[in-house]
Each structure stands twice: as structure tokens, then as C-alpha cells.
PATI-696031 format. One record per residue (C-alpha): residue in three letters; x, y, z. Coordinates in steps of 0.05 Angstrom, whole numbers, plus 5000, padded with zeros to 4 digits. Example, Ala and Ser with C-alpha at 12.3 -4.5 7.8 and 13.67 -1.06 7.14 Angstrom:
BEGIN
ALA524649105156;SER527349795143;
This chain:
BEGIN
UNK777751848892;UNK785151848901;UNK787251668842;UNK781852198814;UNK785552738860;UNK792252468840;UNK790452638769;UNK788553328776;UNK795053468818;UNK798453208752;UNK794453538705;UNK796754278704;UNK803654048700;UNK802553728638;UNK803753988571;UNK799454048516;UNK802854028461;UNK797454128405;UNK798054878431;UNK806054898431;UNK808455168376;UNK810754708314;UNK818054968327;UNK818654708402;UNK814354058374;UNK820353938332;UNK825253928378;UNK822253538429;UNK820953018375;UNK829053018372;UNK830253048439;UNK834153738432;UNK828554048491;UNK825353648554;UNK817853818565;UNK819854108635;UNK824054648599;UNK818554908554;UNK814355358602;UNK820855718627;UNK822855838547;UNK815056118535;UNK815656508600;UNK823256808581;UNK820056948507;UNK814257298541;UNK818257788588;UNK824057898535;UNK818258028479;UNK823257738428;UNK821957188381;UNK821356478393;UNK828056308347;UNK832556838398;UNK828956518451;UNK832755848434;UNK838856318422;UNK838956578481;UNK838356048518;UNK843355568491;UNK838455058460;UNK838655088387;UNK842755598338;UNK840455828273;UNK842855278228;UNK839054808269;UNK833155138269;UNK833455198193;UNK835454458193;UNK829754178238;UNK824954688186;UNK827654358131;UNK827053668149;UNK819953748171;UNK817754118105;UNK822053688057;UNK825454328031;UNK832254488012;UNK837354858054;UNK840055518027;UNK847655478053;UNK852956028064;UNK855155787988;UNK849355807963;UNK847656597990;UNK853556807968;UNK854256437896;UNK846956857906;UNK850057507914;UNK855857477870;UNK850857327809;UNK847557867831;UNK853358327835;UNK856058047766;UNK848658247730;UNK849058867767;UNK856059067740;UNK854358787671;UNK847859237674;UNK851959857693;UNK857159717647;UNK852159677581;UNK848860397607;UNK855860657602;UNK856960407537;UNK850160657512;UNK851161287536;UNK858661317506;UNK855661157445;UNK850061707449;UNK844261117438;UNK840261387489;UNK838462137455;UNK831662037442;UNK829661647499;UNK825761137459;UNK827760597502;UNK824760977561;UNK817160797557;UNK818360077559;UNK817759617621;UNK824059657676;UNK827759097689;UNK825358657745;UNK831258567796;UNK833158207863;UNK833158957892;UNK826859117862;UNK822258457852;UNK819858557919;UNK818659117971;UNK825059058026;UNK819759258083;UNK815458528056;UNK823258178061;UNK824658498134;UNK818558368162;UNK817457658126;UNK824357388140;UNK826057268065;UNK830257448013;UNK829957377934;UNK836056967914;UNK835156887841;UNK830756997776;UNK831156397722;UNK824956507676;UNK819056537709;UNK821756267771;UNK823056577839;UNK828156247878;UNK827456607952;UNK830156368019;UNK825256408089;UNK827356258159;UNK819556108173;UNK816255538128;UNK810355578186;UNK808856248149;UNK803155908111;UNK801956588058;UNK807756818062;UNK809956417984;UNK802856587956;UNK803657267970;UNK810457317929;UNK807356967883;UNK801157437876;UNK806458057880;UNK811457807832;UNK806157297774;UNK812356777779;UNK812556097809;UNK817056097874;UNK821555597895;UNK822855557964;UNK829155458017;UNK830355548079;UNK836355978104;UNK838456118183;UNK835656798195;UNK842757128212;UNK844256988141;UNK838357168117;UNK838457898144;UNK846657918130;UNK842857798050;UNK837958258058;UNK843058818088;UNK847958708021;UNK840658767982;UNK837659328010;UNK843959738056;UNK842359818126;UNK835359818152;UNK831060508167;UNK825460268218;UNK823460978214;UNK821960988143;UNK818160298156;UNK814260598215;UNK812261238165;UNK810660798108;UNK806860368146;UNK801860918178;UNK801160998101;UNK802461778091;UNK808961798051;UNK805062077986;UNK801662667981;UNK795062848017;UNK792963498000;UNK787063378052;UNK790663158110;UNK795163718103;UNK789764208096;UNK786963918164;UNK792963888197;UNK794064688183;UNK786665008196;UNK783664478242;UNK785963948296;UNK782863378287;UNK782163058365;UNK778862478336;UNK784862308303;UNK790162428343;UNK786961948409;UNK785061468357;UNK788060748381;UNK791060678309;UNK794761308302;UNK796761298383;UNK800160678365;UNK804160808298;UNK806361528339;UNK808661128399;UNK812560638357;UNK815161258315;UNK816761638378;UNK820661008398;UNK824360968332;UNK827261688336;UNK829161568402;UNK832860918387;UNK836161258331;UNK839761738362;UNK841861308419;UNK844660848368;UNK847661478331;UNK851461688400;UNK847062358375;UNK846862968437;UNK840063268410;UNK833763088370;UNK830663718339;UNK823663628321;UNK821664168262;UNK814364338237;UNK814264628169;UNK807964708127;UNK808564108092;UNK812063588128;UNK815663558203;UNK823163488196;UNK827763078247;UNK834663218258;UNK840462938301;UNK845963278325;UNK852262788321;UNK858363058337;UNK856263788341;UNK853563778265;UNK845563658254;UNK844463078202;UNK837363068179;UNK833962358183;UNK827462078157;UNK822762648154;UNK815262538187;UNK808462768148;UNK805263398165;UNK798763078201;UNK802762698245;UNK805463278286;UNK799963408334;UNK799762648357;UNK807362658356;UNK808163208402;UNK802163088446;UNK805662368458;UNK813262698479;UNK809063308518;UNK805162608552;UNK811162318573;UNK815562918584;UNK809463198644;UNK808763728606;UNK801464118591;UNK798663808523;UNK793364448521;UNK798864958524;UNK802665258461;UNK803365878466;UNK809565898513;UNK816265418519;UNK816264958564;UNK821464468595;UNK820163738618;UNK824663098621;UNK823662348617;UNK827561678613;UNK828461138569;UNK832860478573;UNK835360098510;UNK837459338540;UNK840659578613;UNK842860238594;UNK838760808613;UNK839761568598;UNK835862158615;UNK832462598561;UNK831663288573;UNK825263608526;UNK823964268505;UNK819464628463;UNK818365338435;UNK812165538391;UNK814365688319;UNK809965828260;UNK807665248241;UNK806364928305;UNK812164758362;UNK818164528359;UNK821764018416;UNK828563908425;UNK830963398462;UNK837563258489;UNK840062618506;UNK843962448571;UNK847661938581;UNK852461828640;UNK854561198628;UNK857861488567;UNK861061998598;UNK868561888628;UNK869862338688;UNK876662448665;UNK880063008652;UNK884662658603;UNK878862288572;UNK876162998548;UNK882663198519;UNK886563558574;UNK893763568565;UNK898263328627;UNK899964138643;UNK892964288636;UNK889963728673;UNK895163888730;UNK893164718728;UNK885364478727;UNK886364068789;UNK891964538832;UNK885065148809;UNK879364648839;UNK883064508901;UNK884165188929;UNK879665178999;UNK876265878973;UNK875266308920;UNK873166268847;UNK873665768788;UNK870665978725;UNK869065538652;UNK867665938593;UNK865365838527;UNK859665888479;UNK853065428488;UNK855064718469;UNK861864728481;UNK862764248532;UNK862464688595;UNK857364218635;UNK861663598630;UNK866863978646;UNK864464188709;UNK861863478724;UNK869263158715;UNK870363768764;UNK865163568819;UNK867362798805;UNK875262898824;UNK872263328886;UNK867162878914;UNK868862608978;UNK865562409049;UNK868962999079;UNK866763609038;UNK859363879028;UNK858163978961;UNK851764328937;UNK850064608866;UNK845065028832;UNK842664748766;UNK837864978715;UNK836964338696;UNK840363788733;UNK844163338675;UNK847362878711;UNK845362598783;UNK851462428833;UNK850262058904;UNK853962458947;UNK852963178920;UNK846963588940;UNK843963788870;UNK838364358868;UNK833964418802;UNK832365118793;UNK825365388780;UNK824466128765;UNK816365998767;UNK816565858850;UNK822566408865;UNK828265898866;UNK833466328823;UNK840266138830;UNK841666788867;UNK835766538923;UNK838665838918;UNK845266158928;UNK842966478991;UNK839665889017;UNK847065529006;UNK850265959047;UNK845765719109;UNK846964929099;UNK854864989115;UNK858164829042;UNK864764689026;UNK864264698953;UNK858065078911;UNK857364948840;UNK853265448802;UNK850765258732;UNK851565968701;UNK852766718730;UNK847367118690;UNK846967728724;UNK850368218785;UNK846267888833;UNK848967278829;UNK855167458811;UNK855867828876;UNK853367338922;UNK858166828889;UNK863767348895;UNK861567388976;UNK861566628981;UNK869166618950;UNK871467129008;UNK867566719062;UNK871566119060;UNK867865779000;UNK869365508935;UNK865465658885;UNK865365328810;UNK861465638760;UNK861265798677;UNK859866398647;UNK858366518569;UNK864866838534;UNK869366758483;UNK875666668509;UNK877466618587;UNK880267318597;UNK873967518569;UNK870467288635;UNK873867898669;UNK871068498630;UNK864468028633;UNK864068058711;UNK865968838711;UNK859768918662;UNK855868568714;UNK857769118763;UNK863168668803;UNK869069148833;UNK875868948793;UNK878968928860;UNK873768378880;UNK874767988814;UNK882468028833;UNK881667728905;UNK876967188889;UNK878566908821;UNK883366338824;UNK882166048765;UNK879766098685;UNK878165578636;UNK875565758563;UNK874265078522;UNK871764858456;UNK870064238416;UNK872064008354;UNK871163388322;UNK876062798322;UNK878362458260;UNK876961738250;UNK882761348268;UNK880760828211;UNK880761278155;UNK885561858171;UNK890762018125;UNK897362428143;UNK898662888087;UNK904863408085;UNK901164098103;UNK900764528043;UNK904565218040;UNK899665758053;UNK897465188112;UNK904265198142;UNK904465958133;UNK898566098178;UNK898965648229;UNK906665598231;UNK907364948211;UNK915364768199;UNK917264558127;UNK914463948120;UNK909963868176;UNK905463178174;UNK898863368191;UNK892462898180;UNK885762948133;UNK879062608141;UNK878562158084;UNK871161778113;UNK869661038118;UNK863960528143;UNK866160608212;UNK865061348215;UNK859761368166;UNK862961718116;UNK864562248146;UNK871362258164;UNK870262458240;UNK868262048297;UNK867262358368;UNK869963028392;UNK875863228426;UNK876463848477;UNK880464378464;UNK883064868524;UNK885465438545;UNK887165508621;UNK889766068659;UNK891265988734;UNK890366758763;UNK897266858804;UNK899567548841;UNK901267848772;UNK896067718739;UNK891267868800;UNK895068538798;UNK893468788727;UNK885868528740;UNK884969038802;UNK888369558762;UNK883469498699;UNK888669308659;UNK886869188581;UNK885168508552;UNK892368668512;UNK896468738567;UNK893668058602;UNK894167698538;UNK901667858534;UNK902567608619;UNK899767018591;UNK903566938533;UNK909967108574;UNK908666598623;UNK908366048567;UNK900565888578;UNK896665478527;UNK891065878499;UNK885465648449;UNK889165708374;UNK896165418420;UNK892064778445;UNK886864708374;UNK894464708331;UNK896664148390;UNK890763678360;UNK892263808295;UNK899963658302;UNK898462998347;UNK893362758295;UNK887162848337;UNK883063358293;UNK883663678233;UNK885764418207;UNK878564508177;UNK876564358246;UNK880664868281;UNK880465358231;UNK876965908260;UNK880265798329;UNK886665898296;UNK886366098224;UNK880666438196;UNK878066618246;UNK881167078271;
């Protein structure tokens, strides 16, 4: 009975290696893993949902060459070394140039007039042989074509089917090697170019040809059936997912979501410009949106009014706030989303492009015990961050900081944020009011809208308060005659305003690719270049995607409001007159600061052409 006992004690510690996977069978056969470390590498594999090889990885037990080795060993097949993928790819390269060279020639030559040639079969190639989603998802590559033989290269010989079915899809006989999968993919990227999961996700929910009956559906009736079925659900979670994951790899600031009437088109905005991705089939759209109204909180039954909602996501430890909303449009709603990331976002002033004047006139405005602070500028122009690098240099123990924000963006311990909601009364006027009871130091107010606000913001200054806030205008003396139309008192405006900051963004040249050219003539004439002036063009590379820009730099315009200038505001002065004070007293404005960035290399005059060119 005790040794009975002793044996079940023993028994659920055991392993049972008939149910371990081959992989882990192999290296316990060459003492490379110890049975005790086996159910922590399951366990670590089952909370990290990643595959058993990065398991290993990740853990320090076996790389990819040894994996490939151990495969090899135990299948009796030959390695595919570094050498022999790249003798791979350079053949490849060679037939490719040789191919593209002899269509040159042919068309030179004019042999291709009558298109004879066209009806016959295309040439079977490494790119084309097989499909690249089969490669990704199979963890092979094609490495060569002699005769009727497929040489191909797998990281997983235990993938029984995987050789029959590229024999089935190509009719040749396959040779087989095995390759570390890092190599592998580093093939497949130099076969294929970088990988679209979204594409894969759409192709694999099989809609990318045409279905004139879907579409019809999708237009006259909504099919519920369809859009809660577990297979759909699934391929629009994963596809939800994907979009996400895209434009947090893209450093994108919004996801626009578009219905049209035959397909729903996805956008990103990366620095400031929308780039259009991989566009979605019409019948997905009701399942698409249902799933970001699901996780936004948002009512699924309504769409016949906007709505706002939020949500979070993390990719590895890094988590950022999306902020969702839609409008109804003609052919259904359309969400935008906007991504929000703090951990991205340096509360600096220099980080954001502020020059050592302007970053010292910012901070001498922000510290003033009372009275007003405004940013200006047009939507998407920066003004929020702004304000946050504001609150950040101000946040202390000793002050009581509360702000009025419709939404909240970014959350800071220490600072009393209210989330406005027009639906229950809380306005930022009535949050205003409420502010003035809880014994502030410093109120930040998202936006001034209208006179009521205004005024009570105005009152606050006066009290003993100060109070940060943006308005929409085009230039920072513009604020001025934007407060009178409001119905504020010049004479108020002049005893509370302290200070004005107008800003812009423009984007920054790549600092891999830019090239410093001598400005042209008519370019030096407008902007007032001297002869010769070195200025830089976007030329575009990997880094920057072709593009030529990466990021965007701040550009600034900030006017402290001293006696003189308080003077000529309380006496209705014209926008004229205050331009030339501010000219006279040597202070930055928008085209002064944009022609800065161009001069220190940071932007380009295409960039900052209708701040300073053009554009006016």
C-alpha cells in the first residue's frame, strides 16, 4: 500500500512523452532540455501564444540553426545554409535581370507588335510557382526550378502535407531542406517584399473577387445571420486587429474607416497625410463596425447620429488609448479612430520644436500666477500636445490643477481631468463654474467655443487664476478679434491675456535621405534666401518609406502680451498695427520660424510653402 501510494505521488510529475511534441523529444534525446524544464516551456508557450521554436528562443535553449539541425538529423535531410539561400537568391536575381533584359530587347526591336506570343503559357517563377500566403503560413520558400524539380526549404519537416501539397499545386517533384526559420522569412521577404497580414486576413475570408450578390445584400438588406456568425466574427476580429496593428506599427494618428458602394476603404494618417491601405469588401462593413461599436461601448442599433466611444489596446507592454468616432454617411457610417499614445509623446518643449527664445517666452507666459494663456491653430495642428507639455512643466504637489476636456487624451496622476458630456449638462462653461468652487490654481480648458465660456474664463483670469486654453484661428493675433466676436470687452482681453501661441506642423525630412541643394532663384527671391543659400530636399529611402519625410516638426509663433501691446488691444487697434509691435519688437511669427526649419535642415520649402510662400 505504500509503495502503491508512493507511486501515485510520483505519477503526475512524470512526463509522458508520447504526447510531447517531436521537437522537445529531440532535444531531450540530446540532452539540450531536462524533463523538469518541459512543463514550464509548454506553460510559457501557452501564456505567450507564440510558437514552440520562439519558445526555445526565448528562453535560451536552442536557436534556429539548431533547431534546423536537430530536424535535419532526425529526417535525414539536407541543410539549406546561409550560402546556399543566397547562391538561391542571386540565381534568382540573375534570371530575373536576364528576363527583363530580353523584354527590353524585344520591345527595342518592335517583336512584340502583334502580341502573338501573348496567348501562350507564362513563365513559372520562384515569385510565382507558389502563392506567398501558402510560403508565410507554411514556413517555406521555393529556392530553385531545375526541370521538373522543386527545390524548397521548410523550417517544419513534422508538417506531414505540407511537400504533397506543393507537389499537387506545382505537378513537379520536390526536393526538400531544411532552413532556420529567420532565414527562411529574411527569403521569403526578398521573394515576396514585406508582408500585408491584412491582405492575408481579406483573402482568407475569401471575398477579394467580385460578388455581385453579397454586395447586393450588403446594400438593401442586413444580413444578422451573417454578421454573429462564429466564422465571420472571427475573420472581423482578426481584421479589426490587423488595422489596428498597422497603424501602431506605422506611428499613424488616425484610422479612417470609409463605406463606399462597392468596397470599404481604410486609410492612415501618418505624418498629417492619409495613405490608403488594403481596402476591405463591401459585406464586411456591418460586422466590422458592429465589432469597433462592441468594443468602443458604443450602441450597435444606432446609426442615425455620431457617436463617440474609446477603447485600449496593448502591442507587447505598450498600451495606447484609441479614441472612436463615427458619423452616418451614405453608404453606411464611417469611424475614425485616433490613436493615443503617451509613451510616444516627449513632454518637452524642445522635443516639439521650440526654439530656446520661444521655449523661454512659453514658460515666463505659463508661469504668471493669473490671467490668460491662449494656443491657436487649425484642427490637427498640434495644439493638444501642446498644452499637455504645458500641464507637464506645471505639475507639482503644490498647485491644484483641474481641466475641462472634451475628450480626455492623455491621463496625468496629479491633475484633476474632467471629460465633458453635453448629453448630462456638463459643458465646459458648467464645468468651468463648478472649478471655480474646488479652489484651483491652474484651469486648463480644452477649447473656448462661445461667450459663455469665454467670459467665465476671462472672470477666472481676474480672480487670481490661470487659465490655459486653445482657440481655433489662424494666426495668434487672430485670437483677439476672435474673443471680441465672442462679445469679450477689448479692455478685458487687454487685462487678462498674458500670453499667445499660434503653431503648425509640418513634416520633417528624413535625416537618411535628405539632400542639401543650393535654393533656386525665384526660391531665394521669395523667401529671402541669400545668394547661395543651402537648403535641403526629400529625396525618400527604406527608412522613410519612400517618402522623403519622417515625423513632424512644430512650427511657432509666440507673442508674450506686454503693456504696449496690452495697450493697442484695449484701444481696438487693427490687426496691422499689432503685427508691426510685433515685428518691431523682433518676435518670431509663423513664415519667420517655418523659414528657421527650412534653413537648419529640419523641413522642407514645399512643406512651408503656404506658411511662407504661396500662401500668402
Amino acid at each position: 500500500m505504500q509503495n502503491a501510494a508512493r507511486r501515485e505521488n510520483h505519477v503526475p510529475n512524470a512526463i509522458n512523452r508520447a504526447k510531447l511534441p517531436l521537437l522537445l523529444n529531440l532535444l531531450l534525446d540530446k540532452g539540450r532540455l531536462v524533463e523538469e524544464q518541459v512543463a514550464e516551456l509548454l506553460t510559457h508557450q501557452k501564456d505567450r501564444s507564440i510558437t514552440l521554436e520562439a519558445t526555445l528562443l526565448e528562453c535560451g535553449i536552442a536557436g534556429m540553426e539548431e533547431i534546423a539541425q536537430v530536424y535535419a538529423e532526425h529526417f535525414s535531410l539536407p541543410i539549406a545554409s546561409v550560402a546556399e539561400l543566397t547562391r538561391a537568391e542571386k540565381e534568382r536575381k540573375e534570371k530575373k535581370a536576364e528576363k527583363e533584359a530580353e523584354e527590353k530587347a524585344k520591345e527595342k526591336a518592335g517583336e512584340d507588335e502583334e502580341g502573338e506570343e501573348e496567348e501562350g503559357p507564362k513563365e513559372v517563377t520562384l515569385e510565382t510557382i507558389l502563392p506567398d500566403t501558402f510560403c508565410w503560413e507554411k514556413r517555406v520558400t521555393p529556392l530553385r526550378i531545375v526541370d521538373d524539380v522543386l527545390e524548397v526549404a521548410i523550417a517544419d519537416p513534422t508538417d506531414y502535407q505540407v511537400i504533397s501539397q506543393i507537389r499537387l499545386y506545382t505537378g513537379k517533384q520536390v526536393e526538400a531542406f531544411v532552413a532556420p526559420l529567420n532565414l527562411i522569412e529574411e527569403h521569403l521577404h526578398a521573394l515576396f517584399g514585406e508582408r500585408d497580414f491584412l491582405k492575408e486576413i481579406v483573402q482568407e475570408a475569401g471575398v477579394m473577387g467580385d460578388d455581385d450578390e453579397a454586395g447586393g445584400s450588403a446594400k438593401n438588406v442586413i444580413d444578422l445571420s451573417a454578421a454573429l456568425s462564429g466564422e465571420i466574427d472571427s475573420q472581423v476580429v482578426r481584421l479589426v486587429n490587423q488595422v489596428l496593428l498597422g497603424a501602431y506599427r506605422e506611428a499613424a494618428s488616425d484610422i479612417h474607416i470609409e463605406p463606399t458602394d462597392e468596397q470599404v476603404i481604410i486609410r492612415y494618417r501618418i505624418d498629417g497625410k492619409l495613405t490608403e491601405t488594403t481596402p476591405v469588401p463591401r459585406h464586411l462593413v456591418i460586422p466590422l463596425i458592429s465589432r469597433l461599436k462592441v468594443i468602443s461601448k458604443l450602441d450597435i442599433a444606432e446609426k442615425r447620429v455620431p457617436q463617440d466611444g474609446a477603447f485600449s489596446a496593448r502591442v507587447d507592454n505598450d498600451e495606447f488609448d484609441v479614441r472612436v468616432s463615427t458619423v452616418p454617411v451614405v453608404w453606411g457610417e464611417k469611424i475614425v479612430m485616433r490613436l493615443l499614445n503617451k509613451g510616444n509623446v516627449n513632454m518637452e518643449f524642445e522635443s516639439l520644436g521650440f526654439n530656446k527664445k520661444q521655449r523661454d517666452d512659453m514658460i515666463k507666459g505659463i508661469s504668471h500666477h493669473n490671467g490668460l494663456v491662449f494656443v491657436t491653430g487649425p484642427t490637427g495642428s498640434g495644439k493638444s500636445t501642446t498644452l499637455y507639455t504645458a500641464l507637464s512643466y506645471l505639475n507639482d504637489v503644490t498647485k491644484n490643477i483641474m481641466t475641462a476636456e472634451d475628450p480626455v487624451e492623455y491621463k496625468f496622476p496629479g491633475i484633476n481631468q474632467v471629460h465633458i458630456r453635453h448629453n448630462v449638462g456638463l459643458t465646459f462653461a458648467a464645468a468651468l463654474r463648478s472649478f471655480l468652487r474646488q479652489d484651483p490654481d491652474i484651469i486648463m480648458v480644452g477649447e473656448v467655443r462661445d461667450n459663455e465660456t469665454a467670459e467665465i474664463c476671462m472672470r477666472a483670469a481676474l480672480t487670481g487664476h490661470l487659465v490655459i486654453s486653445t482657440l481655433h484661428t489662424n494666426s495668434a493675433l487672430d485670437s483677439i478679434s476672435r474673443l471680441c466676436d465672442m462679445g469679450a470687452p477689448p479692455f478685458l482681453i487687454a487685462a487678462t491675456l498674458r500670453l499667445i501661441e499660434a503653431q503648425r506642423l509640418a513634416r520633417r525630412l528624413c535625416k537618411n535621405c535628405k539632400r542639401p541643394v543650393e535654393a533656386e532663384e525665384h526660391i531665394a527671391r521669395i523667401f529671402k534666401f541669400e545668394p547661395g543659400t543651402i537648403i535641403y530636399q526629400a529625396e525618400g529611402c527604406e527608412e522613410c518609406r519612400g517618402g522623403g519625410y519622417k515625423g513632424r516638426v512644430g512650427l511657432y509663433e509666440i507673442i508674450p502680451v506686454d503693456t504696449e501691446l496690452s495697450s493697442l488691444i484695449a484701444n481696438s487697434a487693427t490687426y496691422d498695427e499689432m503685427v508691426a509691435l510685433c515685428r518691431k519688437r523682433q518676435i518670431q511669427m509663423l513664415d519667420d520660424s517655418a523659414i528657421e526649419k527650412v534653413l537648419k535642415g529640419e523641413t522642407s520649402v514645399e512643406e512651408i510653402w503656404q506658411f511662407a510662400g504661396g500662401g500668402h
